[in-house]
N, C-alpha and C positions, 0 to 999 in steps of 0.2 A: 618225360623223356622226349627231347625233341626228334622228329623225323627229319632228321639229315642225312645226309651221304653215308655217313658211316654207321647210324640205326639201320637204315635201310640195308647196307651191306651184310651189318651182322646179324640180323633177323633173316634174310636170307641162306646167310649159312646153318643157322640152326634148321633154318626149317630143311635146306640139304640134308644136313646130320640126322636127323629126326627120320625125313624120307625114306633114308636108305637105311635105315637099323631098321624099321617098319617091313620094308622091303627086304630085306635080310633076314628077318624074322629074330634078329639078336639085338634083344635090349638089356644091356646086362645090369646087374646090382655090382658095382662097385664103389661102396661105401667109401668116403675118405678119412685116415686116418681118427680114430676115434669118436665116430660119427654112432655109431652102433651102441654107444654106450646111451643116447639120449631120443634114439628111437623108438618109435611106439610099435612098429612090424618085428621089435627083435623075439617077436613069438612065434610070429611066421618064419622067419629065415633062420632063425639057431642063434646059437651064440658064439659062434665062430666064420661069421660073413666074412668080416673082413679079409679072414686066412686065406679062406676058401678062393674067395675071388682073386688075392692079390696074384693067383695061379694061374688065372685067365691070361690067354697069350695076347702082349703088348698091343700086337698089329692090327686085333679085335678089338681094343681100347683108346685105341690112340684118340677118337674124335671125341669120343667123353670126356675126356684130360681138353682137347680144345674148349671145350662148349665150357666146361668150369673156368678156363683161362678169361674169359667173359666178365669180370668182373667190374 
């Protein structure tokens, strides 16, 4: 990956993102669709994460949905 204007940009927002869940103390599990079915934690977390979580409110999610838009 080269360090250019725009690595350096979006490593910087992750590591924002990152900061303030840390800081928030809220890192949430929001599995993306059909994610849950090829995980190895689906022991730890139940078998209904996804449901669960999709109940988390937006405006506590919203950076997660950016940080995956990273692609």
């Amino acid at each position: 990956m080269p360090l250019d204007e725009t690595s350096r940009r979006l490593a910087a927002e992750v590591a924002g993102v990152i900061g303030r869940a840390l800081a928030n103390g809220f890192l949430p599990a929001k599995p993306a669709k059909g994610a849950c079915q090829w995980c190895d934690y689906r022991p730890v977390c139940g078998p209904h994460e996804e449901t669960r979580t999709a109940r988390k409110p937006r405006d506590r999610t919203d950076e997660l949905d950016i940080l995956r838009s990273f692609r």
